[in-house]
MARTIGU-109738 format. One record per atom (N, C-alpha, C): residue in three letters; x, y, z. Coordinates in pm, whole numbers, plus 50000, padded with zeros to 5 digits. Layout:
<rs>
R, res, x, y, z
R, ala, X, Y, Z
...
</rs>
This chain:
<rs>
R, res, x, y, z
R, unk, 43356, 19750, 49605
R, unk, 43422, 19627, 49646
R, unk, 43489, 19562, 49526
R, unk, 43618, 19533, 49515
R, unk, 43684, 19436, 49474
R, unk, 43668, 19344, 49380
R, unk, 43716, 19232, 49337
R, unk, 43674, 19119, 49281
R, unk, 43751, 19023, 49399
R, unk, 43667, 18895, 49458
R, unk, 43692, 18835, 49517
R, unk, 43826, 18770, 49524
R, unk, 43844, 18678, 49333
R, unk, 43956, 18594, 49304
R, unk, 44043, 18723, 49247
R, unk, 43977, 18741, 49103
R, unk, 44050, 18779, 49023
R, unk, 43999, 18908, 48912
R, unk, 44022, 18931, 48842
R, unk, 43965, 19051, 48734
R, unk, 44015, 19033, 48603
R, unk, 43916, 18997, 48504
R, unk, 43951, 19097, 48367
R, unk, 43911, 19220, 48309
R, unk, 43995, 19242, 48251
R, unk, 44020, 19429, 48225
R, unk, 44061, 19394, 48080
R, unk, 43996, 19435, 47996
R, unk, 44034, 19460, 47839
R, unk, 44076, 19602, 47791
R, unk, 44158, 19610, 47724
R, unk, 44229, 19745, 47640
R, unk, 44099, 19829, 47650
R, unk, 43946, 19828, 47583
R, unk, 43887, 19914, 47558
R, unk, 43821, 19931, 47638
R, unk, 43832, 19901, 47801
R, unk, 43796, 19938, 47968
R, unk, 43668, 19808, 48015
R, unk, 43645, 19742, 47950
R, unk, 43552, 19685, 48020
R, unk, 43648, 19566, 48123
R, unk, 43549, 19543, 48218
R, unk, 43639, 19521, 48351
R, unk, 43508, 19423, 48385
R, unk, 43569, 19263, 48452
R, unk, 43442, 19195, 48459
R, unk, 43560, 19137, 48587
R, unk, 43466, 19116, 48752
R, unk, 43496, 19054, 48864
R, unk, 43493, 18917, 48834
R, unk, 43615, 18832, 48877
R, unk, 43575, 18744, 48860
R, unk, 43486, 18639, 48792
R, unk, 43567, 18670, 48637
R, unk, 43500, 18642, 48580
R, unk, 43449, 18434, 48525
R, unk, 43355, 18415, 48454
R, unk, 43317, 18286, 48442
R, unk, 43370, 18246, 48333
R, unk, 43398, 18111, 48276
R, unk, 43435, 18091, 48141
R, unk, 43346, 18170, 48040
R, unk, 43222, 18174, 48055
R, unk, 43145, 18249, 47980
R, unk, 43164, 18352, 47917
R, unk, 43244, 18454, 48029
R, unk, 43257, 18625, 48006
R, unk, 43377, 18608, 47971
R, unk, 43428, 18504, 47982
R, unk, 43610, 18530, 47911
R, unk, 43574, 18506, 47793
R, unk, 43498, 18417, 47736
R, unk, 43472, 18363, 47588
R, unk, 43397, 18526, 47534
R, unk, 43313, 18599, 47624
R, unk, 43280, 18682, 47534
R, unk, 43378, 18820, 47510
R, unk, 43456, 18833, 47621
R, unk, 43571, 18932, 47611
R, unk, 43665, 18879, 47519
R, unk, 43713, 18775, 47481
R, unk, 43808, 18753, 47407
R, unk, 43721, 18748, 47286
R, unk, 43617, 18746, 47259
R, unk, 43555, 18737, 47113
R, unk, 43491, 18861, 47093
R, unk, 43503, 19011, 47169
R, unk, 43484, 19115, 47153
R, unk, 43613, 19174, 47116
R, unk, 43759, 19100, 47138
R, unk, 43864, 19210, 47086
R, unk, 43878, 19202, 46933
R, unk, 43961, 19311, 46891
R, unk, 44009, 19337, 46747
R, unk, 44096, 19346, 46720
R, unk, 44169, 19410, 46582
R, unk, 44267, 19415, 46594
R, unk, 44339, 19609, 46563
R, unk, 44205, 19642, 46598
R, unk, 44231, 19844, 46642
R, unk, 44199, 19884, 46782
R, unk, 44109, 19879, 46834
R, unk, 44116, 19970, 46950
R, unk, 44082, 19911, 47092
R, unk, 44037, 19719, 47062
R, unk, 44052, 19599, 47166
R, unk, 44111, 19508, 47145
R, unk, 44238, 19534, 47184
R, unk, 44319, 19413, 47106
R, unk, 44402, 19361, 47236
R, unk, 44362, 19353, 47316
R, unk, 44387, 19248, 47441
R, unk, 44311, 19266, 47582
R, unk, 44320, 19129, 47630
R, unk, 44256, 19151, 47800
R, unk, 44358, 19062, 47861
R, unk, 44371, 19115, 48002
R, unk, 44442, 19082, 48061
R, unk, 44339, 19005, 48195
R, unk, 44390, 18892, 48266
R, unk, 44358, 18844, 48393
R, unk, 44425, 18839, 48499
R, unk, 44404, 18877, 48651
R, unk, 44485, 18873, 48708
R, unk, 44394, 18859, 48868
R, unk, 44487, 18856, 48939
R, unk, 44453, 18836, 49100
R, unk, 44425, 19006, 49141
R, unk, 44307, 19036, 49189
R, unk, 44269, 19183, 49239
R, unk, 44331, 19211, 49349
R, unk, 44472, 19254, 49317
R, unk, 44517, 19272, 49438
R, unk, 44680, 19355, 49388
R, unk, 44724, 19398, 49438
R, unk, 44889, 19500, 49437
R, unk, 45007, 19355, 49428
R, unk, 45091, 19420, 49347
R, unk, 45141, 19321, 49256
R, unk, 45122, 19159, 49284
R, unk, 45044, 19144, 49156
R, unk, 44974, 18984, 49180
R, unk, 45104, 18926, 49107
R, unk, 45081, 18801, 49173
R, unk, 45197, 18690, 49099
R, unk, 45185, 18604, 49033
R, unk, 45079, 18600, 48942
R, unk, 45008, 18579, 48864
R, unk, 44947, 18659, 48755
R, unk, 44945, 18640, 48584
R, unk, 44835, 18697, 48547
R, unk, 44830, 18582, 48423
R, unk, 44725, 18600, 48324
R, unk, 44723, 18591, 48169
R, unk, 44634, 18649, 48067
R, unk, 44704, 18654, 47981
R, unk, 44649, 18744, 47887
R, unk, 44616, 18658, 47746
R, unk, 44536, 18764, 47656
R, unk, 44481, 18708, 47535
R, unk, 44504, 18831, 47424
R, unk, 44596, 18797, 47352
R, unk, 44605, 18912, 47231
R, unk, 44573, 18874, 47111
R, unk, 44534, 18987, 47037
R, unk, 44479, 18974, 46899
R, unk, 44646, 18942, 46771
R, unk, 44642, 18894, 46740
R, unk, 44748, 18806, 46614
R, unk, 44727, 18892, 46522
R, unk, 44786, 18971, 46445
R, unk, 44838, 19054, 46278
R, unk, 44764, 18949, 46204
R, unk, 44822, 18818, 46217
R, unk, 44809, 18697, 46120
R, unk, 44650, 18626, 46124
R, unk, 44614, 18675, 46252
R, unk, 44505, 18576, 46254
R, unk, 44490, 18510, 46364
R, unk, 44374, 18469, 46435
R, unk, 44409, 18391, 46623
R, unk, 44441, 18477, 46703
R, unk, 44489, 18379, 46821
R, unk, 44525, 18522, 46963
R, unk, 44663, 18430, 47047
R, unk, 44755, 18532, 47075
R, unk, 44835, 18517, 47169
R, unk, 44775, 18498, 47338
R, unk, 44832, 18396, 47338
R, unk, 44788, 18322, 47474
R, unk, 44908, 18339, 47560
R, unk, 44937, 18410, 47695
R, unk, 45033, 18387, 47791
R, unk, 44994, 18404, 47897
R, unk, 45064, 18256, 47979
R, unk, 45046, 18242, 48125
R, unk, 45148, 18259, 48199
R, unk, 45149, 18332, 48323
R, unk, 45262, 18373, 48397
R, unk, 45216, 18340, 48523
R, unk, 45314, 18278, 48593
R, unk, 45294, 18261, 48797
R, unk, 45430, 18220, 48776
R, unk, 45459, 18350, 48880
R, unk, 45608, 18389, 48918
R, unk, 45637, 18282, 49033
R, unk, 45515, 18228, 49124
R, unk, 45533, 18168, 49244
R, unk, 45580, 18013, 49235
R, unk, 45552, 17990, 49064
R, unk, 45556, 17859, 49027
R, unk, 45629, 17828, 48901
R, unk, 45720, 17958, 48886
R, unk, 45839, 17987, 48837
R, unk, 45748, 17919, 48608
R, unk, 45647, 17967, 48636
R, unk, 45589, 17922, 48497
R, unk, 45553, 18055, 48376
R, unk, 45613, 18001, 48245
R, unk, 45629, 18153, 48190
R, unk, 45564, 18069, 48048
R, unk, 45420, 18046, 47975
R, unk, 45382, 17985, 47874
R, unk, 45304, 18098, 47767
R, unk, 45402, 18032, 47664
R, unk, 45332, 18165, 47514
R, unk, 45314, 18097, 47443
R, unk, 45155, 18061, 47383
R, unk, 45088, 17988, 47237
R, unk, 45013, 18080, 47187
R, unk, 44985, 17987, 47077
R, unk, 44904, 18091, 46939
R, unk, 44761, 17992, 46928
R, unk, 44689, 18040, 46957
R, unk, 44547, 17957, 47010
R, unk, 44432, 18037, 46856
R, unk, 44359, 17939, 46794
R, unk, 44247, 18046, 46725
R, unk, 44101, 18015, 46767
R, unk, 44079, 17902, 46859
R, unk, 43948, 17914, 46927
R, unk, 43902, 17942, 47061
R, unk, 43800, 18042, 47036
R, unk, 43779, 18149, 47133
R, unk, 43727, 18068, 47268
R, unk, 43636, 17976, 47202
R, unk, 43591, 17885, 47370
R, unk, 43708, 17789, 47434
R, unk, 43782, 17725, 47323
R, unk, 43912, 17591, 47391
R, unk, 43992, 17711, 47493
R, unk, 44016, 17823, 47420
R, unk, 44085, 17987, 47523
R, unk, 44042, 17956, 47632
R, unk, 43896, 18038, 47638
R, unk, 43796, 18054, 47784
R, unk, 43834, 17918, 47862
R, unk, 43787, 17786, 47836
R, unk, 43820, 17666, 47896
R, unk, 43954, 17673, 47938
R, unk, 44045, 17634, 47875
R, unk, 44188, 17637, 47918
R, unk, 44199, 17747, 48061
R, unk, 44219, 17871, 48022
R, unk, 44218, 17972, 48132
R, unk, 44139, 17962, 48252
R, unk, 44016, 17911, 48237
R, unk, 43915, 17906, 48348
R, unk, 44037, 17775, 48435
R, unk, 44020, 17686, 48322
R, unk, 44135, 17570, 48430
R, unk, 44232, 17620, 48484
R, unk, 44350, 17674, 48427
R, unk, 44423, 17722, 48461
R, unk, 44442, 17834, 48578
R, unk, 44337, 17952, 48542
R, unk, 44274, 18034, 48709
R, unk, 44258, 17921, 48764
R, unk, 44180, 17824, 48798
R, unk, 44152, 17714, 48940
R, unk, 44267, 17699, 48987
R, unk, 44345, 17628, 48948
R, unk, 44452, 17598, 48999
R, unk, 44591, 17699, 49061
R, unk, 44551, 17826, 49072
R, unk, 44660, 17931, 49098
R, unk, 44623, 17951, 49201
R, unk, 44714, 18042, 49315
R, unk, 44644, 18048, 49480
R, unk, 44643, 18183, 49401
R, unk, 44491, 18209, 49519
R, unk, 44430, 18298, 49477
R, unk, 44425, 18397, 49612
R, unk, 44410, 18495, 49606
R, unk, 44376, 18585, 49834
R, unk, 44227, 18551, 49850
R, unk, 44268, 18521, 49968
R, unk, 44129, 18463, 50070
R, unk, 44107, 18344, 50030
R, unk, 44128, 18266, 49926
R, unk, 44137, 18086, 49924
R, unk, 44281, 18040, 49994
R, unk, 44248, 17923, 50060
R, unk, 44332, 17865, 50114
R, unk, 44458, 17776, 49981
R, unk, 44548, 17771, 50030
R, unk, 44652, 17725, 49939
R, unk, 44615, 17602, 49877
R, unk, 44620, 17569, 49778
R, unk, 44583, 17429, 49727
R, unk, 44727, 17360, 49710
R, unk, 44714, 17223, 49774
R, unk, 44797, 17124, 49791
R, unk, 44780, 17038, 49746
R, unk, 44890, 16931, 49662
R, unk, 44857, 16781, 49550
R, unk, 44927, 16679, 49663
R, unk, 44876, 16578, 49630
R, unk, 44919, 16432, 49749
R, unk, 44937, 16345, 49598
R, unk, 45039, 16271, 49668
R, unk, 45104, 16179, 49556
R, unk, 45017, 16048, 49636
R, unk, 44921, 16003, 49762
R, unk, 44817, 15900, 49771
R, unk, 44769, 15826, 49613
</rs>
């Protein structure tokens, strides 16, 4: 079975369902800069419209990019702490429609 929301998958195969801020903080603080040098997040499903990723920096830190095609949003920073990462992203997954959650809607009330 699947991952409900979403999946990360890192360069050196580890693959976590839906994952928690927790396991993103520890996947992004398991890459390097030889043979795990990124994970990707995304919606478990055939072409998702959505993903983001976390890459390892030459210089130092990690490339941060968020993509949702549905919400026409395309964001690239240079982030060097591994938990403000996990946090940010965990927020950021909430707020994306996800399959099998119902659409989330904002009221200007």
């Amino acid at each position: 079975m699947g991952a409900e929301y979403y999946r990360a998958d890192s360069e050196s195969g580890d693959h976590i369902e839906d994952p928690s801020e927790d396991a993103l903080f520890m996947l992004i603080n398991d890459l390097n800069d030889t043979d795990n040098t990124f994970v990707v997040v995304q919606p478990d499903e055939d072409d998702p419209a959505w993903f983001t990723s976390v890459a390892v920096l030459d210089e130092g830190g990690y490339e941060v990019v968020r993509r949702d095609t549905t919400r026409r949003e395309h964001d690239v920073a240079t982030e060097t702490g591994i938990d403000q990462i996990a946090r940010d992203l965990t927020i950021w997954m909430a707020a994306r429609d996800l399959p099998g959650r119902p659409t989330q809607h904002t009221s200007n009330f």
